[in-house]
N, CA, C and O atoms as a printed pandas DataFrame, in Angstrom:
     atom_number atom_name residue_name chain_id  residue_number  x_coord  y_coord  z_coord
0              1         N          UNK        A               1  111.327   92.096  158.274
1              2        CA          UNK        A               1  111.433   91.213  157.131
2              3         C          UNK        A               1  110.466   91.649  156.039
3              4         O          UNK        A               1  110.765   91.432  154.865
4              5         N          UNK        A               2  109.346   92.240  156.354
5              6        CA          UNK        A               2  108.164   92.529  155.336
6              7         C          UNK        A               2  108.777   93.631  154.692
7              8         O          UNK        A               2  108.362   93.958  153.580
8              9         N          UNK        A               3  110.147   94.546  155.484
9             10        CA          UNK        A               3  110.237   96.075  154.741
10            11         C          UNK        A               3  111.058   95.458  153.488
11            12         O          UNK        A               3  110.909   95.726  152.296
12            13         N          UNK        A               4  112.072   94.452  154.163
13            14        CA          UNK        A               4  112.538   94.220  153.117
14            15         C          UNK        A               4  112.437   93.917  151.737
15            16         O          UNK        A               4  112.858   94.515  150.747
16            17         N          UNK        A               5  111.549   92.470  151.924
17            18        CA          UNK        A               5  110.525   92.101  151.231
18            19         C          UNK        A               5  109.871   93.039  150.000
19            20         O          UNK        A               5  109.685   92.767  148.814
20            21         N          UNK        A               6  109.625   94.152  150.708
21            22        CA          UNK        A               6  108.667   95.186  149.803
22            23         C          UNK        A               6  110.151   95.906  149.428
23            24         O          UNK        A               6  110.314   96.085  148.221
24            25         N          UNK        A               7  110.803   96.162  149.952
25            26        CA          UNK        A               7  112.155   97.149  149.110
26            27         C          UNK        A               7  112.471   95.989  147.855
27            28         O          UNK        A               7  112.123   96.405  146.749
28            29         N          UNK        A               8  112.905   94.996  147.859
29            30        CA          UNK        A               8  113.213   94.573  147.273
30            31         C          UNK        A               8  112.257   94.037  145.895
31            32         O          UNK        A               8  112.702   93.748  144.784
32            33         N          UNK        A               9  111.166   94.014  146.237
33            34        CA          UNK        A               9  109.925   94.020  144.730
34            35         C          UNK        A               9  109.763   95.262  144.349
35            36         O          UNK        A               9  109.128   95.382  143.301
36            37         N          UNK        A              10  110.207   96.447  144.962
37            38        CA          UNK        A              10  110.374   97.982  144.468
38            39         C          UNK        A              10  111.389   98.066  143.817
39            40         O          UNK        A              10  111.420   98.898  142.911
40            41         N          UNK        A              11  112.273   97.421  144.016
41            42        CA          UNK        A              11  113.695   97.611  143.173
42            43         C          UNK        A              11  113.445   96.166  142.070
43            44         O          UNK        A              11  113.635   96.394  140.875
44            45         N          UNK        A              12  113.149   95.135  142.356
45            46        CA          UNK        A              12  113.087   94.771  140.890
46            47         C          UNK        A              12  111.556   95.231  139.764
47            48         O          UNK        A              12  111.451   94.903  138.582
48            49         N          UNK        A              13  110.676   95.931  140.453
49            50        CA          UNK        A              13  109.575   96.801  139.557
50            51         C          UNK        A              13  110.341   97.622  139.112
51            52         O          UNK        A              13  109.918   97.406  137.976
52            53         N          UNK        A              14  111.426   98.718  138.875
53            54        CA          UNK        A              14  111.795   99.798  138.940
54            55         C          UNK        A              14  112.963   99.140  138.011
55            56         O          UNK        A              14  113.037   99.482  136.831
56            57         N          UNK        A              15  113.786   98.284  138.507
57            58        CA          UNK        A              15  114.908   97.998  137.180
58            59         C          UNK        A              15  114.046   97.205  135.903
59            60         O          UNK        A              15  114.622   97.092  134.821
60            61         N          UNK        A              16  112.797   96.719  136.054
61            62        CA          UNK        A              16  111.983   96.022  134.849
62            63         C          UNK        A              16  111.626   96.785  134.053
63            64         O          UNK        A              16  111.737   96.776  132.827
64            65         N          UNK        A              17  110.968   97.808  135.046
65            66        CA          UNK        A              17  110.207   98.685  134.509
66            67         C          UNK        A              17  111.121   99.816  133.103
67            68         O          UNK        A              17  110.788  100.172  131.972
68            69         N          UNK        A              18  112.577  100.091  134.128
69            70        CA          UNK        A              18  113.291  101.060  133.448
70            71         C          UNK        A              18  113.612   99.674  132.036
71            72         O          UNK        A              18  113.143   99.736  130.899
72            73         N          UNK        A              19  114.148   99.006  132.358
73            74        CA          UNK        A              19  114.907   98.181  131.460
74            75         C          UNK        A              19  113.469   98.251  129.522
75            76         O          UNK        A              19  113.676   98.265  128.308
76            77         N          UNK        A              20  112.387   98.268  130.295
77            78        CA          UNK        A              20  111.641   98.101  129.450
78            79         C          UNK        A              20  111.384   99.207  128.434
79            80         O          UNK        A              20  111.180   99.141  127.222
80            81         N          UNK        A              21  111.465  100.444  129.434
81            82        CA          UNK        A              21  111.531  101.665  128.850
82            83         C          UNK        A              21  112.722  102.070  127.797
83            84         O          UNK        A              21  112.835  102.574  126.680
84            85         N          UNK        A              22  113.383  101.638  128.650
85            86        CA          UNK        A              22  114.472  102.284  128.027
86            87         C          UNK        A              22  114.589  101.449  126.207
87            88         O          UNK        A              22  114.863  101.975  125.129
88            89         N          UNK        A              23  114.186   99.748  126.612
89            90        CA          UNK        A              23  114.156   99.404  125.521
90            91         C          UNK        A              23  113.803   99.616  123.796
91            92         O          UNK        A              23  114.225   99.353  122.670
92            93         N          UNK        A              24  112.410  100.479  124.741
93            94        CA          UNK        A              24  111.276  100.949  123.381
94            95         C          UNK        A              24  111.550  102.375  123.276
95            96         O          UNK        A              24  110.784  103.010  122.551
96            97         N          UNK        A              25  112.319  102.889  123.751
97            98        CA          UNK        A              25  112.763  104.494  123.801
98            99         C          UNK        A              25  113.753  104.242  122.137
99           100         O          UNK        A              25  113.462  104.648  121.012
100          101         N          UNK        A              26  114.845  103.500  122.557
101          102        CA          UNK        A              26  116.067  103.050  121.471
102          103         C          UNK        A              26  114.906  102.437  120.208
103          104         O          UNK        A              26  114.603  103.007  119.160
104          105         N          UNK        A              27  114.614  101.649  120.512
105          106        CA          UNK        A              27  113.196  100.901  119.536
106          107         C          UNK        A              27  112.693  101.858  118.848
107          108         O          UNK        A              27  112.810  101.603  117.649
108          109         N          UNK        A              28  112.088  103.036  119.080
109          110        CA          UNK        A              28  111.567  103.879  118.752
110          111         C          UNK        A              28  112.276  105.044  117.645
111          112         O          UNK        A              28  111.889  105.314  116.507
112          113         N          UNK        A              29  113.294  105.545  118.310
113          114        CA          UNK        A              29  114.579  106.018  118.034
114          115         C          UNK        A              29  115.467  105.208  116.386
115          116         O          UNK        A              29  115.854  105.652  115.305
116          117         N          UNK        A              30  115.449  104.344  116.817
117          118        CA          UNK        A              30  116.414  103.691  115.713
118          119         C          UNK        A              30  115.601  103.657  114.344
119          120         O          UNK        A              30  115.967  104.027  113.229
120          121         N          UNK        A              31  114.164  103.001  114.832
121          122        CA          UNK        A              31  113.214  103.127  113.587
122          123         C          UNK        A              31  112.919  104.285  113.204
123          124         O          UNK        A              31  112.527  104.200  112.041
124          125         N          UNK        A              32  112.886  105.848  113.741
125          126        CA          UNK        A              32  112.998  107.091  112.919
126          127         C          UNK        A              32  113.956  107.188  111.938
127          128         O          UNK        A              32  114.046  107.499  110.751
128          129         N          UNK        A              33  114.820  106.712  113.095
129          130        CA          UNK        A              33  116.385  106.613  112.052
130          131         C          UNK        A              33  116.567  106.181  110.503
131          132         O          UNK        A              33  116.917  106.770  109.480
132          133         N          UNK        A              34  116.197  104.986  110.799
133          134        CA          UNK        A              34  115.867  104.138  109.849
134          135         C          UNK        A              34  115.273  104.561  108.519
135          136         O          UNK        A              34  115.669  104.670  107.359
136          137         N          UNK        A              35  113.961  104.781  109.307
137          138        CA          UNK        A              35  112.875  105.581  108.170
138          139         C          UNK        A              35  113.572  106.502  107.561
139          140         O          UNK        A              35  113.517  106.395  106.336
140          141         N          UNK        A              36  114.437  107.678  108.092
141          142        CA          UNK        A              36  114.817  108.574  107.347
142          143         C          UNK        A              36  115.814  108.612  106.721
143          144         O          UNK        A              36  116.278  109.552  106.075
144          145         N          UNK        A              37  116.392  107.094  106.949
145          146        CA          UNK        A              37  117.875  107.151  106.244
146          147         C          UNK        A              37  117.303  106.539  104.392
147          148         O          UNK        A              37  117.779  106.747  103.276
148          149         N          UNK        A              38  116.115  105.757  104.876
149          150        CA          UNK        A              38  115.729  105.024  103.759
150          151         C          UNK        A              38  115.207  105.765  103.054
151          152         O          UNK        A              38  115.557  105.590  101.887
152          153         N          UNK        A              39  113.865  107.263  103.318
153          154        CA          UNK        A              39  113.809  108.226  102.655
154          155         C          UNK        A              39  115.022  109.039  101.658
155          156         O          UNK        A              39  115.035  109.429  100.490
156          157         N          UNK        A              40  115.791  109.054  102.547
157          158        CA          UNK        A              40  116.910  110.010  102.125
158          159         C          UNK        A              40  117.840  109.489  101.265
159          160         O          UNK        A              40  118.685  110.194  100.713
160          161         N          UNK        A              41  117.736  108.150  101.090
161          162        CA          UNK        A              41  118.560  107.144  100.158
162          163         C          UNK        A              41  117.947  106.539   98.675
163          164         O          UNK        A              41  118.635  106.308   97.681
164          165         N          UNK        A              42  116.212  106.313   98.816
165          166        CA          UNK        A              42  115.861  106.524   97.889
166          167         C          UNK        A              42  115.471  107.075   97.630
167          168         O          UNK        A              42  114.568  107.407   98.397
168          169         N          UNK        A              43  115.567  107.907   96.295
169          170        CA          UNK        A              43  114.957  108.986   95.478
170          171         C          UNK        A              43  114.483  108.467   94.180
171          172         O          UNK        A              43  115.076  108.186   93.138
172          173         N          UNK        A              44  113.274  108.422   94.531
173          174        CA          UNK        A              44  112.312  107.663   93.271
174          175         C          UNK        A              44  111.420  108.914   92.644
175          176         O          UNK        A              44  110.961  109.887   93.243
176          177         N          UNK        A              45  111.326  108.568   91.247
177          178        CA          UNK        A              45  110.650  109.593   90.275
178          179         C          UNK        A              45  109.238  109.124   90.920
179          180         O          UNK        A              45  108.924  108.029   91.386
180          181         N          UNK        A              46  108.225  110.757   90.742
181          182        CA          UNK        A              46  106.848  110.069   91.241
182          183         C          UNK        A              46  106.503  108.990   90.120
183          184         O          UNK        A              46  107.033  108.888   89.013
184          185         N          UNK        A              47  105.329  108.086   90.755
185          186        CA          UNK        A              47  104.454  107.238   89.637
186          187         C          UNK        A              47  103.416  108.262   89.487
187          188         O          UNK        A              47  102.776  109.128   90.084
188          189         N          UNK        A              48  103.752  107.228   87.472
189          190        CA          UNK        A              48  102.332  108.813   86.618
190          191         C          UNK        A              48  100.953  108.096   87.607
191          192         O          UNK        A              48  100.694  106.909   87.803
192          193         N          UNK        A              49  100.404  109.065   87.989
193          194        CA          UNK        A              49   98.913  108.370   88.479
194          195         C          UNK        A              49   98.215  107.754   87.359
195          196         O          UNK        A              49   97.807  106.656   87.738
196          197         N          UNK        A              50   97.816  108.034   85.837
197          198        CA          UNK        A              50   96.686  107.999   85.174
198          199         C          UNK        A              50   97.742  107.912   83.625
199          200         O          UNK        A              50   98.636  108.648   83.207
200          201         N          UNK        A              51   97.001  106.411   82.988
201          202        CA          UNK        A              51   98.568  106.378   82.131
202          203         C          UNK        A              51   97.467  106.652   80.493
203          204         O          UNK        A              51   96.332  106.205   80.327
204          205         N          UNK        A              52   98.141  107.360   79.668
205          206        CA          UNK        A              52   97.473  107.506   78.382
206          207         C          UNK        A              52   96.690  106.829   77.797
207          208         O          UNK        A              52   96.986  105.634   77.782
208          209         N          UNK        A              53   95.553  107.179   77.163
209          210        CA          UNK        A              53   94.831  105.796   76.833
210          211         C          UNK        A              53   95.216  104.924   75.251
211          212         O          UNK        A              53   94.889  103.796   74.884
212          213         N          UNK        A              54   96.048  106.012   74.551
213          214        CA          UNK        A              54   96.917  104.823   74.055
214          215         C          UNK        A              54   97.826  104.187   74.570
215          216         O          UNK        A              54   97.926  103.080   74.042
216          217         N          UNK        A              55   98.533  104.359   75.345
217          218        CA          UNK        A              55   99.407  103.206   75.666
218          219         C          UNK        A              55   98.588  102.454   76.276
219          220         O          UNK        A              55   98.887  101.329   75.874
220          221         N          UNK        A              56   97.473  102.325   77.222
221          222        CA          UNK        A              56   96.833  101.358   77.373
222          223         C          UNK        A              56   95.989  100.465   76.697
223          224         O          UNK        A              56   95.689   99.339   77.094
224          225         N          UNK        A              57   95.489  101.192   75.309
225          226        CA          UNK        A              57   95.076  100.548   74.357
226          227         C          UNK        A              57   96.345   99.861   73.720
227          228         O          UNK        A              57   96.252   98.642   73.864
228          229         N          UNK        A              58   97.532  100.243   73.047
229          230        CA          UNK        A              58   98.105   99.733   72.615
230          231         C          UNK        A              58   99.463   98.565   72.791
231          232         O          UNK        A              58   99.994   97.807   71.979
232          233         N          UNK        A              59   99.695   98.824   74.169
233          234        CA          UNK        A              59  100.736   97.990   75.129
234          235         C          UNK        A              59  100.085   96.665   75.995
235          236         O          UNK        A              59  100.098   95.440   75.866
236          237         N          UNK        A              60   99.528   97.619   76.921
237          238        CA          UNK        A              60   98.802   96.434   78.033
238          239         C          UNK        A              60   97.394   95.600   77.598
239          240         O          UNK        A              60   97.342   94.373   77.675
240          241         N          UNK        A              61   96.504   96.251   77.232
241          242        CA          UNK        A              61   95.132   95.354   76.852
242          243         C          UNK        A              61   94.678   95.767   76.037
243          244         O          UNK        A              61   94.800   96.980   75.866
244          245         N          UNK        A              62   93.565   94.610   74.683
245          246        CA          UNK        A              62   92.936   94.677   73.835
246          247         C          UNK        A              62   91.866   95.851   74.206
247          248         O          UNK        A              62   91.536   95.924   75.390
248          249         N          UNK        A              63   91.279   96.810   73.245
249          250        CA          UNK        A              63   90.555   98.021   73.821
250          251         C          UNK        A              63   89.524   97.504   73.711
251          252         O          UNK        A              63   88.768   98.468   73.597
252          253         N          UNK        A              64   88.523   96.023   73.627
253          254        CA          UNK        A              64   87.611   95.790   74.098
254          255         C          UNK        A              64   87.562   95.274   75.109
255          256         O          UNK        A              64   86.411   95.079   75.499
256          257         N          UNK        A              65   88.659   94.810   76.012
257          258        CA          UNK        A              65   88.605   94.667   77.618
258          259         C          UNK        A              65   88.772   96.037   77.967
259          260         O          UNK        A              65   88.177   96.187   79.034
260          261         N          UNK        A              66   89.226   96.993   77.644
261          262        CA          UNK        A              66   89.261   98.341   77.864
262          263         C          UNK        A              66   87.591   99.211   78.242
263          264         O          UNK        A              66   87.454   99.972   79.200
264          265         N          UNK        A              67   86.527   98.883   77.294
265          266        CA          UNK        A              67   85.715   98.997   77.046
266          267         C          UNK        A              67   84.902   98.450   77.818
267          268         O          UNK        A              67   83.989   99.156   78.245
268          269         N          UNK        A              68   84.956   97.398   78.128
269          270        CA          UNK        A              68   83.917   96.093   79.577
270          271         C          UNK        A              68   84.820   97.161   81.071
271          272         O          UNK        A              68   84.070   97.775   81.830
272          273         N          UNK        A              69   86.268   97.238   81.288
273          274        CA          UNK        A              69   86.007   97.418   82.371
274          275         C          UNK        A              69   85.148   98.846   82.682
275          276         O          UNK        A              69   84.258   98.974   83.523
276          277         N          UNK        A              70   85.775  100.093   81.574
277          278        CA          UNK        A              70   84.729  101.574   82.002
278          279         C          UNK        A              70   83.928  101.263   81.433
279          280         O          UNK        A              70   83.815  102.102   80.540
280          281         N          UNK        A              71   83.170  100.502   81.324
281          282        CA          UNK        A              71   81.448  100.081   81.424
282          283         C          UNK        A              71   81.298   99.892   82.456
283          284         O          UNK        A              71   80.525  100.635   83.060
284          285         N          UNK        A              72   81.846   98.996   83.037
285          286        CA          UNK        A              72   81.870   98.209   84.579
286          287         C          UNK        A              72   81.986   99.543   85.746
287          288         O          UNK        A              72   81.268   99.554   86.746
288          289         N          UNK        A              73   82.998  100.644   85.451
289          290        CA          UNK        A              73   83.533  101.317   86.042
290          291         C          UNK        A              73   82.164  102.528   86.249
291          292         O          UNK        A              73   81.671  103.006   87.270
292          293         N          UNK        A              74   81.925  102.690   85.119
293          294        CA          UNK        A              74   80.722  103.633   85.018
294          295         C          UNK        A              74   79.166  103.160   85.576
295          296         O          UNK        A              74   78.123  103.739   85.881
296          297         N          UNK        A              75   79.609  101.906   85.526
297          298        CA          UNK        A              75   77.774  101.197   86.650
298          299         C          UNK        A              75   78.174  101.183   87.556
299          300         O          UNK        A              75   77.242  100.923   88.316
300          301         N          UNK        A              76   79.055  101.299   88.104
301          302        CA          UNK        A              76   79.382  101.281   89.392
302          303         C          UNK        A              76   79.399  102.868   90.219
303          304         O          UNK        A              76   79.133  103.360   91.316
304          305         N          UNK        A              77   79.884  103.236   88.924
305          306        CA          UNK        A              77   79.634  104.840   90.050
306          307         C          UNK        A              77   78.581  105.426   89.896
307          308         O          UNK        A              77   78.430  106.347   90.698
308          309         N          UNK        A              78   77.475  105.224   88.929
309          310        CA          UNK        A              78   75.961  105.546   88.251
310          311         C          UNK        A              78   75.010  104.888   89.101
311          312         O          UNK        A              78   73.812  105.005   88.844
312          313         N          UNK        A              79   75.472  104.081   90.270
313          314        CA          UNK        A              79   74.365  102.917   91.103
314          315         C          UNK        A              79   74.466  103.822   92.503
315          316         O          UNK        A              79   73.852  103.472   93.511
């Protein structure tokens, strides 16, 4: 009765075990997939890193907030 016992918690360790594997194998798998379908689907222009300092003077902010933050920017890397 004990062999049994033990065969039978060997066989449900072994179908858990696989079932689990196998789960995160596909899991794993599908999300490459994924990733590369979404790469391969969008094609985005790079972003400019570093944008002109007129257009930032003249679009986005007054050039005396311009002025406080590389002040700010420059004590900070001067400390």
């Amino acid at each position: 009765m004990d062999a049994s016992l033990i065969s039978q918690g060997l066989d449900l360790l072994l179908y858990g075990m696989g079932t689990v594997f196998t789960f995160l194998t596909l899991l794993v798998g599908l999300t490459a997939l994924m990733s590369r379908s979404v790469m391969y689907f969008s094609k985005e222009e790079p972003i400019e890193a570093e944008m002109s300092s007129h257009k930032i003077h003249s679009t986005l902010v007054e050039k005396r907030i311009v002025k406080v933050i590389q002040a700010a920017i420059d004590q900070h890397r001067g400390s």
